[in-house]
TITORMAR-916950 format. One line per 8 residues: number of its first residue (from 1); their letters; for each residue x, y, z of C-alpha. Coordinates in steps of 0.2 Angstrom, whole numbers, plus 5000, padded with zeros to 4 digits. Layout:
! residues N
NUM	A	X,Y,Z | ...
//
This chain:
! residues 135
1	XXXXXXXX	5063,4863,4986 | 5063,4870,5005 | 5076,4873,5015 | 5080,4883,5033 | 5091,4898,5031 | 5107,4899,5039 | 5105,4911,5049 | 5098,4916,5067
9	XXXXXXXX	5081,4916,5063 | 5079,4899,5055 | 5068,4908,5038 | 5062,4896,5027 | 5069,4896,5009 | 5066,4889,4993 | 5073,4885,4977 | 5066,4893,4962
17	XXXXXXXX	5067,4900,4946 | 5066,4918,4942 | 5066,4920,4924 | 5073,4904,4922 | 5088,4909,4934 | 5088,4899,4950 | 5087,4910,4965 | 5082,4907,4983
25	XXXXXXXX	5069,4917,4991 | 5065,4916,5009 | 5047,4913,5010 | 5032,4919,5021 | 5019,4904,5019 | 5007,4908,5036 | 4997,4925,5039 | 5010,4927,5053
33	XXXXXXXX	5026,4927,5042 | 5016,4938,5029 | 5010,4949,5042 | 5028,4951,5047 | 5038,4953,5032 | 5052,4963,5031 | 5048,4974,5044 | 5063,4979,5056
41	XXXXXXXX	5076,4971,5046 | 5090,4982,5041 | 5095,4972,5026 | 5082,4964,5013 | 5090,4947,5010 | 5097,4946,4993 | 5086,4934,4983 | 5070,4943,4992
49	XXXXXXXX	5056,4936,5003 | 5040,4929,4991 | 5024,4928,5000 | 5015,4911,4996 | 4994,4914,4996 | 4985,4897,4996 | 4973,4905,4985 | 4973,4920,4971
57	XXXXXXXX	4973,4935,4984 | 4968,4954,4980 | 4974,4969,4990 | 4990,4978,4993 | 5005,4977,5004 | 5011,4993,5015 | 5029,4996,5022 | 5024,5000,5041
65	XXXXXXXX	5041,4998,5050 | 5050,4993,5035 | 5068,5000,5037 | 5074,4999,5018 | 5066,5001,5000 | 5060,4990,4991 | 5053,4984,4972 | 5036,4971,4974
73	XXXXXXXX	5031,4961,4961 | 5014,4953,4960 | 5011,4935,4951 | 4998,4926,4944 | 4994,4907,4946 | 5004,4902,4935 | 5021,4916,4939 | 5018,4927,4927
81	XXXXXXXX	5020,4943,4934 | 5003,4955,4934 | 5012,4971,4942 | 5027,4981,4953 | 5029,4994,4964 | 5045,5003,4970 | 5040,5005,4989 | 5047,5017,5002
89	XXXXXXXX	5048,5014,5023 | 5035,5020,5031 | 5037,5023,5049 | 5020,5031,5054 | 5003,5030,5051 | 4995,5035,5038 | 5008,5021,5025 | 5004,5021,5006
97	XXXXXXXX	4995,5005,5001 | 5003,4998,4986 | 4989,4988,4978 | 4991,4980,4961 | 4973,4982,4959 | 4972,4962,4951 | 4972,4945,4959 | 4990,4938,4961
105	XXXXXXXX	4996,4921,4970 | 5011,4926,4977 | 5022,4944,4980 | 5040,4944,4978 | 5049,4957,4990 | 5066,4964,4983 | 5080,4976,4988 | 5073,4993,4978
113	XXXXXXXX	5091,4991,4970 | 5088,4972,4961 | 5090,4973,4943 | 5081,4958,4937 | 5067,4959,4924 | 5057,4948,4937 | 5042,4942,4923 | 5043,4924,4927
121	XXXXXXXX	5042,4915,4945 | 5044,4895,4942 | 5043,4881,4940 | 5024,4875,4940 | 5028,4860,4950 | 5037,4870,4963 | 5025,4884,4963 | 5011,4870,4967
129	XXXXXXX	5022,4863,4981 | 5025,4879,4987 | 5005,4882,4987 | 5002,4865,4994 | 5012,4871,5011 | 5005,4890,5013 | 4994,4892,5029
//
């Protein structure tokens, strides 16, 4: 399920299971939003940002004008997650590339201080909805 955030910037949420605990991500589903990230925020929202790829991607993510830390976790297809990384701000050039060094499907961006397992991303059918809209 999709919804717009409440606040200012009108993100995108959605309505998922995290280890079969509903949470609500906010979601970057075009190569804009996912270019963009976190960067210049001052606050990682609670439930994260998860990073929708319309197919299995490889590669890393960097923290170039992130403000605060962070813990990624890479998923597979089908939300089993493949690896994390505790990643630090970077504010200048050269930014460590944190590469899981396997394909993954999606990327879930946390607060560094989030204590959840974070193995499972679900349900299949919303993981194939979300899919369905990425850009």
């Amino acid at each position: 399920m999709l919804a717009a955030a409440a606040h200012g910037d009108a993100a995108a949420t959605a309505t998922l299971r995290l280890d079969g605990v509903m949470f609500h991500p906010e979601l970057a589903l075009t190569s804009a939003q996912q270019t963009r990230g976190l960067m210049f925020r001052k606050q990682a929202p609670s439930d994260g940002m998860l990073f929708v790829f319309r197919r299995a991607s490889v590669g890393g993510f960097w923290m170039k004008n992130t403000l605060v830390p962070l813990e990624i976790v890479f998923f597979d297809t089908r939300g089993r997650a493949v690896r994390r990384f505790l990643m630090t701000p970077c504010r200048k050039d050269p930014c460590h590339i944190y590469d899981p060094v396997k394909q993954y499907r999606y990327a879930l961006e946390l607060p560094a201080t989030d204590a959840r397992p974070a193995r499972t991303l679900g349900s299949p059918a919303a993981l194939k909805a979300l899919v369905a809209r990425a850009g």
